[in-house]
C-alpha positions in Angstrom: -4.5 -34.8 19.8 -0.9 -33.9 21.2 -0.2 -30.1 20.9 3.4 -30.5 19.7 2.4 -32.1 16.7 1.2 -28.9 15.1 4.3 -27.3 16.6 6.3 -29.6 15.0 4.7 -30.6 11.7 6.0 -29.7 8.5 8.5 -27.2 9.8 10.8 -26.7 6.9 7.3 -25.3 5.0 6.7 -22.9 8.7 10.3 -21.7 7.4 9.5 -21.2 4.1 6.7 -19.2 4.5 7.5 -16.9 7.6 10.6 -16.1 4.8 7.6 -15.5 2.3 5.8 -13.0 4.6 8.8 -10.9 5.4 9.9 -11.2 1.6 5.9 -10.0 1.0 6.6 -6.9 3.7 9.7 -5.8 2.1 8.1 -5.7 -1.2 5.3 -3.5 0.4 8.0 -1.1 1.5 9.7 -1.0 -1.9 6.6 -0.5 -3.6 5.8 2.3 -1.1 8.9 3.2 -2.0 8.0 3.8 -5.9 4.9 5.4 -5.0 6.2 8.0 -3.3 8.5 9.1 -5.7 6.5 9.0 -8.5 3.4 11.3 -6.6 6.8 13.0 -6.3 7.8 13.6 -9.6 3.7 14.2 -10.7 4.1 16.6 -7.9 7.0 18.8 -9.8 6.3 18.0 -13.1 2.5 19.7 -12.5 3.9 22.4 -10.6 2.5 21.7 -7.0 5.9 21.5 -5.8 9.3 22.1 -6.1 12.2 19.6 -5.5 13.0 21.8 -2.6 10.3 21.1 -0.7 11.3 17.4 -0.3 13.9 18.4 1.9 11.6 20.0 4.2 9.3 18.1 6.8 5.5 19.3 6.4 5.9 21.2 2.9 4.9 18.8 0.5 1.8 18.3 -1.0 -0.7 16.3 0.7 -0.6 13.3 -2.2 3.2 13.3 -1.9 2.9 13.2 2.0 0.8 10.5 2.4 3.5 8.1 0.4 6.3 10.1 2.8 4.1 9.0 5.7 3.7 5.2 4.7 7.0 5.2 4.1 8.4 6.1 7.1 6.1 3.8 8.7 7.6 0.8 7.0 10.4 1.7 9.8 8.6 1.4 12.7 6.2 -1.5 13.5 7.9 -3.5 10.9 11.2 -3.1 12.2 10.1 -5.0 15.3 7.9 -7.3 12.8 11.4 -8.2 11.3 13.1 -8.9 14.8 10.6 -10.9 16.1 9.9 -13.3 13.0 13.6 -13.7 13.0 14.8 -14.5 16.2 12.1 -17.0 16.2 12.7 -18.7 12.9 16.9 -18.6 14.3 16.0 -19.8 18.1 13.9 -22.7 16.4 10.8 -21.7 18.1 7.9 -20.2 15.3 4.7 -22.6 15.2 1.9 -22.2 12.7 0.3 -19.9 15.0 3.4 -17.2 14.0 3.3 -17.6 10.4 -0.7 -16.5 10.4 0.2 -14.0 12.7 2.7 -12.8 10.0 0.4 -13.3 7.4 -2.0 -11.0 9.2 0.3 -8.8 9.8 1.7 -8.2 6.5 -1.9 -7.9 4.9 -3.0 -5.7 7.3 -0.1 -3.1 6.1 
């Protein structure tokens, strides 16, 4: 069986879904997003923290930090993740091996 065949089958549905997965990551990192300020506002609201001590690096409580640390993690890694899936879906060159590497990727977060 020739290689290029699964490079090249069905390639408008390798486009659609590589645009899935990073849809799928960016909804992680909104959702991240309201998590973090809602343990946030739990936070204040129950008296374990002020609104101050958002501002600060290291003073928050540990269930507000952990959403603070996922967070800022959805600008690492995924910021390559993001460059990578896209210069390959614009240079013409993502196979079906990148869009489960994507997929793995993004359910792996």
């Amino acid at each position: 069986m020739d290689l290029e065949f699964f490079w090249t089958f069905q390639t408008a549905w390798k486009l659609k879904l590589l645009v899935c997965i990073i849809l799928a990551q960016m909804g992680l990192t909104i959702w991240l997003y309201l998590q973090m300020s809602k343990a946030r506002v739990k936070a204040v609201k129950a008296g374990e923290a002020a609104p101050e001590d958002f501002s600060v690096v290291g003073s928050k409580p540990e269930v507000t930090a952990i959403y603070t640390r996922a967070v800022a993690n959805q600008f690492e890694l995924p910021v390559l993740f993001y460059v990578v899936l896209l210069l390959g879906i614009s240079l013409g060159v993502s196979s079906w091996f990148t869009v489960m590497i994507a997929f793995v990727f993004v359910l792996s977060r």
